[in-house]
C-alpha positions in Angstrom: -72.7 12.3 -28.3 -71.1 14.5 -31.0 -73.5 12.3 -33.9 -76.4 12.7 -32.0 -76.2 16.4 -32.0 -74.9 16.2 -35.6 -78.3 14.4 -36.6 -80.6 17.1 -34.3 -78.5 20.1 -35.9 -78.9 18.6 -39.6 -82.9 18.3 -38.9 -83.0 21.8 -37.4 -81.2 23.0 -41.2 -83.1 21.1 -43.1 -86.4 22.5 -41.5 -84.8 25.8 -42.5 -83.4 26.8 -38.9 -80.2 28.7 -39.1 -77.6 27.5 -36.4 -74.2 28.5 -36.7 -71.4 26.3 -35.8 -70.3 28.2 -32.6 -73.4 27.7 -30.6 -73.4 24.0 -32.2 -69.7 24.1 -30.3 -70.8 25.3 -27.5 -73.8 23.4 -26.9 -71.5 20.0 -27.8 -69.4 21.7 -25.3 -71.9 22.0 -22.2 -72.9 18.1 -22.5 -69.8 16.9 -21.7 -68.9 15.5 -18.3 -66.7 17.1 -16.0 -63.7 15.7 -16.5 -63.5 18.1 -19.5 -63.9 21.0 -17.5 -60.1 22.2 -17.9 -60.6 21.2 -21.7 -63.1 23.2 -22.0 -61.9 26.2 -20.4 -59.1 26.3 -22.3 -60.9 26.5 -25.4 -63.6 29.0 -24.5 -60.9 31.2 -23.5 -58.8 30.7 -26.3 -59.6 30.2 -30.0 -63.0 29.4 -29.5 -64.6 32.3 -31.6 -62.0 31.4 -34.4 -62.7 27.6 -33.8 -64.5 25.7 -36.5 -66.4 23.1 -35.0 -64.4 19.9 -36.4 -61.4 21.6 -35.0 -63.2 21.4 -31.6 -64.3 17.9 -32.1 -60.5 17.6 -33.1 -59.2 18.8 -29.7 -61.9 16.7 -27.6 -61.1 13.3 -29.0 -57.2 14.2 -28.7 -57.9 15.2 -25.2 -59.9 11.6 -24.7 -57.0 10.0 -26.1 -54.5 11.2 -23.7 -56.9 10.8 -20.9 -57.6 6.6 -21.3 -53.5 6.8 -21.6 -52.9 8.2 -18.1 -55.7 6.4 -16.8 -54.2 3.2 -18.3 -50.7 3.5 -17.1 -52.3 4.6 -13.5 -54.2 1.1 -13.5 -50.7 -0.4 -14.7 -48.9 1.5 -11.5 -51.3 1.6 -8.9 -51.9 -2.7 -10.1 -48.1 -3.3 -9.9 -47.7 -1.3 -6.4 -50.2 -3.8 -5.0 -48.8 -6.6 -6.6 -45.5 -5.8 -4.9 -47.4 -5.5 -1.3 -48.9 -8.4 -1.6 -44.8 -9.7 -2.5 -43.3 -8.3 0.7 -46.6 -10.0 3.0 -45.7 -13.3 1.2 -41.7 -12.7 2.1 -40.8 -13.9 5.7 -37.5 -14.1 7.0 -36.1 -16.5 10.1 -33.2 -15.9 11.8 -31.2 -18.5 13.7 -29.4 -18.2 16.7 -25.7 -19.2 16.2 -23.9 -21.2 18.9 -20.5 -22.7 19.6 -20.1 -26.2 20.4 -16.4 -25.2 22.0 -17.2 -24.7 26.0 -19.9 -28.1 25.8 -17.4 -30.9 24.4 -16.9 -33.9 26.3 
């Protein structure tokens, strides 16, 4: 996404359109998903006025990076809680009844 906007913003300069690099930011901002909506709010509220725009690109692909980490070790959990269900169906237990051969001898 960020290249693809890269290529339309280095068309739009070379065709002698000015575009500075906070609406680039913000418009690279807008066409991500919502799952960087707390991300993004965070850095409009912030430093974004005093951002540059690789330091924005910085923060996104750091926040991506955490994101596939939880989202790994989630799978990992959530894979081994089933695994462990599926354990504990398999388990059965039988319980004999004890008796004493005392009182029937002959």
């Amino acid at each position: 996404m960020f290249h693809r906007l890269q290529v339309i913003v280095n068309k739009l300069k070379a065709l002698g359109e000015e575009v500075k690099d906070s609406e680039f930011s913000m418009k690279l901002l807008r066409s991500l998903p919502m799952r960087f909506d707390t991300l993004i709010t965070v850095l409009v509220k912030t430093t974004f006025s005093e951002s540059t725009l690789q330091q924005v690109f910085q923060e996104l692909m750091t926040d991506d990076a955490y994101r596939e980490d939880d989202e790994k070790d989630e799978l990992i959990k959530k894979k081994k809680k089933d695994g462990d269900r599926k354990d504990d169906e398999k388990k059965k237990s039988v319980a004999f009844k004890a008796s004493t051969s005392k009182g029937n001898a002959k």
